[in-house]
N, C-alpha and C positions, 0 to 999 in steps of 0.2 A: 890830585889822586882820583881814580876815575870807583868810582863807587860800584861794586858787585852787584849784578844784576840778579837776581833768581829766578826762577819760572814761578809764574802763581800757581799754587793747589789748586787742583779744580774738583770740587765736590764729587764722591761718586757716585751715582744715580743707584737708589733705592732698587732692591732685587723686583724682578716683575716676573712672578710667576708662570706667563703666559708669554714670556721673552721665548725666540727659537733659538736653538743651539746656537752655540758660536758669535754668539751675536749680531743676529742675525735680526731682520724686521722682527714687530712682536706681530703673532695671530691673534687675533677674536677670540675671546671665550666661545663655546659651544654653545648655541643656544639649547635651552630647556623647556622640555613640554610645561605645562603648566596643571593644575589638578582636571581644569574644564576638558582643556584636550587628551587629557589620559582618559575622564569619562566619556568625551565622545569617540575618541578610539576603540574603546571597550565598547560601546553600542552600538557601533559602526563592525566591529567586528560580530560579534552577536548576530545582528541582523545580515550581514553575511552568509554568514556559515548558515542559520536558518532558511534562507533562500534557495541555496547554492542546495542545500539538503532536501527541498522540498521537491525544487526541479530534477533534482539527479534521481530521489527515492522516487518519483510518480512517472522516471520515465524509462531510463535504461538497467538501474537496477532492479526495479519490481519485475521489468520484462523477462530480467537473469534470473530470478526470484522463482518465477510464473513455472518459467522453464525448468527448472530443477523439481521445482512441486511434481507438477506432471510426472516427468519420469518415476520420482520415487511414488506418488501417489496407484500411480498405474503398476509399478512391480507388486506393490502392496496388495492392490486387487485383483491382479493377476494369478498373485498365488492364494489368496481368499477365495476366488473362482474355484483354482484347479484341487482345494482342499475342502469345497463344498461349507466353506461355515462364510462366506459373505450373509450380510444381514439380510433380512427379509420382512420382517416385523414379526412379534411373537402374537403367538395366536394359541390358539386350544392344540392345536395339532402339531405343535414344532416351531419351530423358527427362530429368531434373535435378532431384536429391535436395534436399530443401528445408535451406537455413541454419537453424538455430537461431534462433529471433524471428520468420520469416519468414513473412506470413499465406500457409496451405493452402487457407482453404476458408470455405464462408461458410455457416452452421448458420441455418435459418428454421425455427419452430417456431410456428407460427400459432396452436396452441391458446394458447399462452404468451404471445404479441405478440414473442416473442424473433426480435430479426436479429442475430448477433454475427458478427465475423470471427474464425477461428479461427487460430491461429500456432502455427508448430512450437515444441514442448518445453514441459515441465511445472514450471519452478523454481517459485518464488515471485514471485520478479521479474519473472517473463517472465507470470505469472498475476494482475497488475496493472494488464496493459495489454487483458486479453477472457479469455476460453478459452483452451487449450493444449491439441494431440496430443501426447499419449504417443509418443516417439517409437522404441519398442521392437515400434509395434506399426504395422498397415498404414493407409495415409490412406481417411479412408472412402471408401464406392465399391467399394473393392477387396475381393475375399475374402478371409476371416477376420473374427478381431475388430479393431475399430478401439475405441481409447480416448480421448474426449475427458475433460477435466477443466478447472473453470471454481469461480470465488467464490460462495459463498452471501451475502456482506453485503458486504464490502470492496469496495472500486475496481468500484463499482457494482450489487455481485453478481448478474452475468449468470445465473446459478443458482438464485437466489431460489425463485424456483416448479418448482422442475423436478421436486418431487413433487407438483403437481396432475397429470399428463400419468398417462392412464388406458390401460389396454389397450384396442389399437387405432387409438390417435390415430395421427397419421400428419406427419410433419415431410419437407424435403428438405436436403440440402448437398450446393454445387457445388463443384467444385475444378475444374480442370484436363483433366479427363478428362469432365466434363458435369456433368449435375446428375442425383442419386442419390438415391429414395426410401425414406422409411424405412417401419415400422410399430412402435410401441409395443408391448411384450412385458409388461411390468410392471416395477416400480419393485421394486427388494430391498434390502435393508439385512442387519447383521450376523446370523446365525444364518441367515437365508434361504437355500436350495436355489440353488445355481447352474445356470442354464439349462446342456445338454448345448451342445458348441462346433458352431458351424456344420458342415450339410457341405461334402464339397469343392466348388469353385466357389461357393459362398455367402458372402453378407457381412454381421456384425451391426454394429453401433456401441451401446459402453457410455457415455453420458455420467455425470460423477462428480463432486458435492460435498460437503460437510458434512452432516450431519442434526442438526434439533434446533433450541435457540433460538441467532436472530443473535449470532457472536461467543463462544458457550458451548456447542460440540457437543458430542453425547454419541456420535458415531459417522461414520460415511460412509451416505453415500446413493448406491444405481446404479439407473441408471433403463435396462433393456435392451430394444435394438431390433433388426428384420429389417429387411435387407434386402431390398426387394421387387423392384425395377431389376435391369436384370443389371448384377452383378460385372462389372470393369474388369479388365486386366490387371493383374498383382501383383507388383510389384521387392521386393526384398530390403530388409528395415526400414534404416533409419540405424542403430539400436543392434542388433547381436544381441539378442534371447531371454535375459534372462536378467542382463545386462550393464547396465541401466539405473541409473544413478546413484542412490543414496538419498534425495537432493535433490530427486528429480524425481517420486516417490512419492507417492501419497495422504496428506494429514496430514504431508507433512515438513516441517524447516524449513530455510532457505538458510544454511548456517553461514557461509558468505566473508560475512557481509552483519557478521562479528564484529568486523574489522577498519577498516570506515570507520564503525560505530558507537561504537567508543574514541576513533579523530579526531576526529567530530562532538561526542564528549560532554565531550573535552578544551578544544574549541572555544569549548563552552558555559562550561564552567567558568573562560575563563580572560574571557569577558564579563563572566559575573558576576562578579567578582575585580574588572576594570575598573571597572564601573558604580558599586561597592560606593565604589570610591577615587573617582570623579567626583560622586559625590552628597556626598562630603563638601566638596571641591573647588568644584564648581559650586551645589549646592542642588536639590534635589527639581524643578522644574519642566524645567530644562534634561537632567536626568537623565534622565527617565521619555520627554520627546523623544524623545533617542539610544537609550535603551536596550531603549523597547516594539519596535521593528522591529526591531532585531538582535535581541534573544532570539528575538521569534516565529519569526524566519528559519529560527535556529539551532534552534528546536524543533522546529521542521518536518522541517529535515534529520536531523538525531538522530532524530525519531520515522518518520520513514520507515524506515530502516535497521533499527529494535525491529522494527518490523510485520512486516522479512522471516523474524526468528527465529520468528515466530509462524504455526501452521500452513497452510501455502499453500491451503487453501479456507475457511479462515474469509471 
């Protein structure tokens, strides 16, 4: 009798999670970042978007920036002209001492192709939006020295060329009180002779930027001028002599700008932290979505607020 054979059972292999359909080869788990690389992604991101913020805000958007100023700055004084209340400084006899920000005067420098408007006071911040008077000193026009100060590269750098301008060139600026000619003295930098001060009834204007390569100065540059016009009458400066803020100085930097700079960078950081959790959450394509606009935002504002620690005529 021939004895029945059966087939043997054959065990059936344990489900495997990571089997492909139909039975098909199994794939790999996906690998997984690990906490170190989530932190260095997040720091890596961060230092990014700060960068990418610093270069973008100090070069093509401040220039946009610069540009929009002007215009609005100049309609503003335009019609302050044709309504006779532009500032002038107060005095016994009339007048009205300029606000802080508030355009003075309007600086045309033809050798240059320069038309900027000029605004009261010298910050950093306030040297973003054109030139800035010194406000320790008289508005030009007036006798004495007047000091403007303006960018050599940043937020357009109104400044740029201001050492082409030769002895003798001749520029005007109007305020309030007319329009005021200049004449070109020469251009001085550090070690350089100080021209003797006006005399009485006379009026110079110094204009003042950086010297050297864009963004890496080796010094200040004054480029001084006469007064050819006559001298305006003369009100008492906004700052005494002497009194003027360190902030507001050649080469300083805005220190209040230290405070919404830690906000801004707090801000940043707590994006990247986000993004960091959402790219595991979501996946790379959804991520880089949400996340390119908000950083760049956030780098923008964060690298605005750096700029202002850095010296107000770069």
């Amino acid at each position: 009798m021939t004895a029945a054979t059966e087939p043997l059972a054959t065990p059936s292999p344990a489900a495997d999670p990571w089997a492909a359909p139909g039975g098909g080869a199994a794939r790999p788990a996906p690998p997984q970042a690990g906490p170190r690389l989530r932190v260095a992604g997040a720091a890596l991101s961060i230092l990014a978007a700060l960068l990418l913020g610093v270069v973008v805000d100090a070069g093509p958007v401040s220039d946009l920036r610069h540009a929009r100023d002007r215009q609005v700055d100049y309609a503003a004084f335009r019609s302050a002209l044709a309504n006779g209340v532009a500032p002038v400084g107060k005095s016994a006899v009339g007048g009205r001492a300029p606000d802080t920000g508030e355009p003075v005067a309007l600086l045309e420098i033809p050798a240059l192709r320069l038309r900027e408007v000029v605004r009261e006071g010298t910050t950093a911040e306030g040297l973003t939006r054109g030139p800035g008077h010194r406000r320790d000193t008289p508005l030009p026009g007036q006798s004495g020295t007047s000091v403007v100060m303006g960018r050599q590269a940043a937020y357009g750098g109104p400044f740029r060329r201001l050492g082409e301008l030769s002895t003798g060139d001749t520029f005007t600026v109007t305020t309030g009180q007319g329009s005021h000619r200049y004449r070109v003295i020469g251009p001085r930098r550090a070690g350089d002779p100080q021209p003797p001060a006006p005399a009485a009834g006379r009026g110079r204007l110094t204009l003042i930027t950086a010297d050297g390569t864009p963004f890496m100065p080796g010094g200040v540059l004054r480029v001084d001028a006469e007064l050819v016009s006559d001298a305006q009458p003369t009100p008492p400066t906004a700052v005494p002599p002497g009194a003027l803020p360190d902030d507001e100085k050649p080469m300083a930097t805005q220190q209040s700008a230290w405070l919404p700079l830690v906000l801004w960078g707090q801000a940043l950081l707590l994006a990247a932290a986000a993004l960091a959790w959402t790219h595991a959450r979501w996946g790379r394509p959804q991520t880089w979505v949400v996340g390119v606009p908000l950083l760049g935002a956030l780098g923008l504002a964060t690298a605005d607020q750096l700029l202002l620690l850095l010296p107000d005529l770069l």
